[in-house]
N, C-alpha and C positions, 0 to 999 in steps of 0.2 A: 571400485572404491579404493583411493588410496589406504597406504598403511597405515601415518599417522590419524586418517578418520575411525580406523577398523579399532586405532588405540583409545582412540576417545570414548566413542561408543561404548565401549567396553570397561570405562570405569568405574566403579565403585562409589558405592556414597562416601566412605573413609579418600578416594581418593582426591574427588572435589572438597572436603573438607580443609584438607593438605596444601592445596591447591588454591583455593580461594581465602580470603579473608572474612572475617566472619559474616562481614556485612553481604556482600558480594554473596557468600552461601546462601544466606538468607534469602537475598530478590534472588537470585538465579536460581536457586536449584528448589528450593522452597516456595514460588512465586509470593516470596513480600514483596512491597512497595516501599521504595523510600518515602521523604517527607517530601510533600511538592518545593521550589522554589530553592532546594537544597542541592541538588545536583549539582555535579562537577561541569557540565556539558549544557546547561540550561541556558548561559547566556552568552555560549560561546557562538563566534561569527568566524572562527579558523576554518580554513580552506582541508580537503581531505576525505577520506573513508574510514566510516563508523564501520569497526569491529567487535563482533562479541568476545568478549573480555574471557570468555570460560576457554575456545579451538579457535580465536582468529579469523574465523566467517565473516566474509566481508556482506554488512549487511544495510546500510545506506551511507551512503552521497551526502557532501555537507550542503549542497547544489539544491538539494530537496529539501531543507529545514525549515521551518516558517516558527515565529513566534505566535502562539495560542495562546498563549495570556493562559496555562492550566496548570502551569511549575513540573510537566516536566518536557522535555525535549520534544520536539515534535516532527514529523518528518510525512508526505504527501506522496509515497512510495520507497518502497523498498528497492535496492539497488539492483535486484531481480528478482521473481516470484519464486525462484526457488532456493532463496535461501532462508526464507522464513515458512514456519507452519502455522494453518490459523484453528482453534479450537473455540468450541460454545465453551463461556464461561457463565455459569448462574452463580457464584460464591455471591455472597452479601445480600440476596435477595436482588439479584440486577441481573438481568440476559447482555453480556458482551463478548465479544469475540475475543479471546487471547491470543496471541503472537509470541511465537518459540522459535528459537534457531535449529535451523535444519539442522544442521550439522551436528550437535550435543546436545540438542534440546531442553538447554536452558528457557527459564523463562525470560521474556525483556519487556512485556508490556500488554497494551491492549489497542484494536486499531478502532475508528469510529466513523461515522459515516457523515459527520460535519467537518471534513478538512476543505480546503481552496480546489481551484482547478490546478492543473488537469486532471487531478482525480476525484477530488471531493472527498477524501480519505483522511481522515489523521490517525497517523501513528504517533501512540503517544508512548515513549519510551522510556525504561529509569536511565538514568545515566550511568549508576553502579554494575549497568550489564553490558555498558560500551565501552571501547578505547578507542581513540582516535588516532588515526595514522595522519599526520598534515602534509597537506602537498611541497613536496621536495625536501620532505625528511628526510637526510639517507640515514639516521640512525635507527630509521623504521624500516627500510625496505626488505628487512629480510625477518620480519614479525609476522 
């Protein structure tokens, strides 16, 4: 484990508070939901790698996004299996699977089992728990 993960891990609710914006707290660390069709990254077609916004976990490929018509972000794999965790969620009276970053375990969303090929998956993601790094940013390359 590197250092800065051993740091993250190790924060504090006060610390992600400091750290995030309130909204940001809220879906991430709290697993709210933004408002569908509101997101920053819904209708976005930029070339690049979706990051979790909390430790910078690279967690999908713009390569993977598909429009779903469900307002928020959608994506047909994860950039690898380990950088997300998946959890049973019953909240609201509904059986769905939630989706956490490995790495801080924040929350970003929930995956489904009616996405496209090749996986037949959708990840359906807020956008307040991503950042986008765009291809041939150098002002990102070191985020």
């Amino acid at each position: 484990m590197l250092e800065n993960d051993k740091k993250i891990q190790e924060m504090a609710d006060e610390d992600w508070k400091n750290k995030l914006t309130q909204e940001q707290y809220e879906v991430c660390r709290n697993k709210g939901t933004e408002i569908p069709f509101s997101g920053k990254y819904y209708y976005s077609k930029d070339k690049g790698i979706y990051k979790c916004v909390c430790c910078g976990n690279e967690l999908f490929k713009s390569d993977t996004k598909f429009d779903s018509g469900t307002g928020w972000p959608s994506f047909y794999a994860p950039l690898n299996q380990g950088s997300v965790e998946y959890h049973t969620d019953n909240s609201f009276g509904m059986k769905r699977v939630e989706i956490t970053c490995k790495k801080c375990g924040s929350h970003l969303g929930h995956v489904f089992d009616d996405g496209p090929l090749p996986t037949n998956e959708r990840y359906c993601i807020n956008s307040i728990s991503l950042r986008l790094v765009k291809e041939n940013d150098d002002d990102n390359k070191d985020l």
